[in-house]
C-alpha positions, -999 to 999 in steps of 0.1 A, spaced: 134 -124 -677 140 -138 -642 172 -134 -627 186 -172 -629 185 -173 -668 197 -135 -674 229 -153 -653 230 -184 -676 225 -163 -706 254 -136 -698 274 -167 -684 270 -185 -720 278 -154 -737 309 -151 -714 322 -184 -720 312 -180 -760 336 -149 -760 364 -165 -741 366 -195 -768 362 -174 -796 391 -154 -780 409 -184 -774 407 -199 -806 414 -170 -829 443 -150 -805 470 -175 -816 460 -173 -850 462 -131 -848 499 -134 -829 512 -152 -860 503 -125 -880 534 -104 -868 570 -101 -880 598 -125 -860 635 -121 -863 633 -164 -860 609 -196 -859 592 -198 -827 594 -229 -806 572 -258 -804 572 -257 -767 589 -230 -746 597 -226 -707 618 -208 -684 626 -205 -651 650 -189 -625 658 -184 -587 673 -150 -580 690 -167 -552 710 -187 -572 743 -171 -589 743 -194 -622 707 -181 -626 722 -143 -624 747 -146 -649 720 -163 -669 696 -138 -662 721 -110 -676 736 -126 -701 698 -135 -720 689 -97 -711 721 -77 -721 720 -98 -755 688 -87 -758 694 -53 -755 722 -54 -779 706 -73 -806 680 -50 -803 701 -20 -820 673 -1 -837 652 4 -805 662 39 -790 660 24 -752 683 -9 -764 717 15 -750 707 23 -717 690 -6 -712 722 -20 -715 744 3 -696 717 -2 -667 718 -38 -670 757 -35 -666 753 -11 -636 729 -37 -618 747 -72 -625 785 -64 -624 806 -51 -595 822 -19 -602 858 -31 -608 838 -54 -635 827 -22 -652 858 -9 -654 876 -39 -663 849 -44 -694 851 -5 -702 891 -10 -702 883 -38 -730 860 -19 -748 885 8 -754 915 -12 -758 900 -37 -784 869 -20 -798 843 -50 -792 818 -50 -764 837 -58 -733 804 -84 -721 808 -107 -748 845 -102 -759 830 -96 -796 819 -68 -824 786 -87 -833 761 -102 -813 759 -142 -803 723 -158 -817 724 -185 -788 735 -180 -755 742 -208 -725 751 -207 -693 764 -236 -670 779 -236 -635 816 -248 -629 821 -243 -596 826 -223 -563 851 -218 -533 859 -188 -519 828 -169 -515 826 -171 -555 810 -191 -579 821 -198 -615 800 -196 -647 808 -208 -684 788 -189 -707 784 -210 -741 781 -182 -773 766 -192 -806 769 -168 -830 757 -183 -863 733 -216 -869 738 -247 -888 765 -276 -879 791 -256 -886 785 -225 -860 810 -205 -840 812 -211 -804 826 -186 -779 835 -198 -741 837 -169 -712 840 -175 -679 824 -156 -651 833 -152 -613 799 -141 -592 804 -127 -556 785 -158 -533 774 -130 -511 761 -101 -533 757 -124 -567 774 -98 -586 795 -108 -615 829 -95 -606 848 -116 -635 848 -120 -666 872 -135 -693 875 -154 -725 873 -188 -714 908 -213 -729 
């Protein structure tokens, strides 16, 4: 077989295998178990520049890591994420909370939110100011949380946090 059509040939095949691939990968991912519907359409985005983002950033992967109680690396993930995102006098302060009132010091709370939001407020002072939005059940009539976060301008660590009024 000349060279030309053993290229065509393994080229069809190639192309055969990526469309079969295609077409029945989607089908095999809904196969699987899911705490919750998946979206029509998803996207995300972020700038690690940007303190709004950070909080966000944290706040989608510390709920995470909480809600994700029966997986043995779900504690230290988020102790770690803690260590990496808040100053140190923002540990302590949420530690102090922790032992104080007995609900996670991060979201002021025993459980864990379903929906999380987060929305800039402001900044003077080298700081910018977060409102994190907590939904913790669906339907119309679902509980809402406020907190509001301070982020250090310069380092973007959270160095505030408190129930928002």
């Amino acid at each position: 077989m000349p060279v030309r059509s053993r290229r065509t040939l393994l080229t069809a095949v190639a192309v055969t295998a990526g469309l079969t691939l295609a077409a029945v990968t989607p089908a095999l991912a809904g196969t699987g178990a899911s705490h919750a519907p998946a979206a029509a359409v998803s996207s995300a985005q972020g700038d690690p520049r940007n303190a709004t983002q950070r909080v966000a950033d944290f706040y989608g992967a510390y709920i995470d890591s909480v809600w994700a109680a029966d997986d043995p690396a779900a504690a230290a993930n988020a102790k770690a994420l803690r260590a990496f995102y808040l100053s140190s006098a923002a540990q302590k302060k949420a530690g102090a909370y922790e032992r104080k009132n007995h609900a996670d010091g991060i979201l002021f709370a025993q459980n864990v939110p379903v929906r999380w939001k987060v929305a800039y407020t402001g900044a003077g002072m080298g700081h910018s100011t977060s409102r994190v939005t907590l939904t913790w059940s669906g339907g119309r009539d679902a509980q809402v949380t406020r907190i509001d976060v301070q982020s250090d301008l310069r380092t973007l660590k959270i160095t505030g946090l408190k129930p928002a009024v």
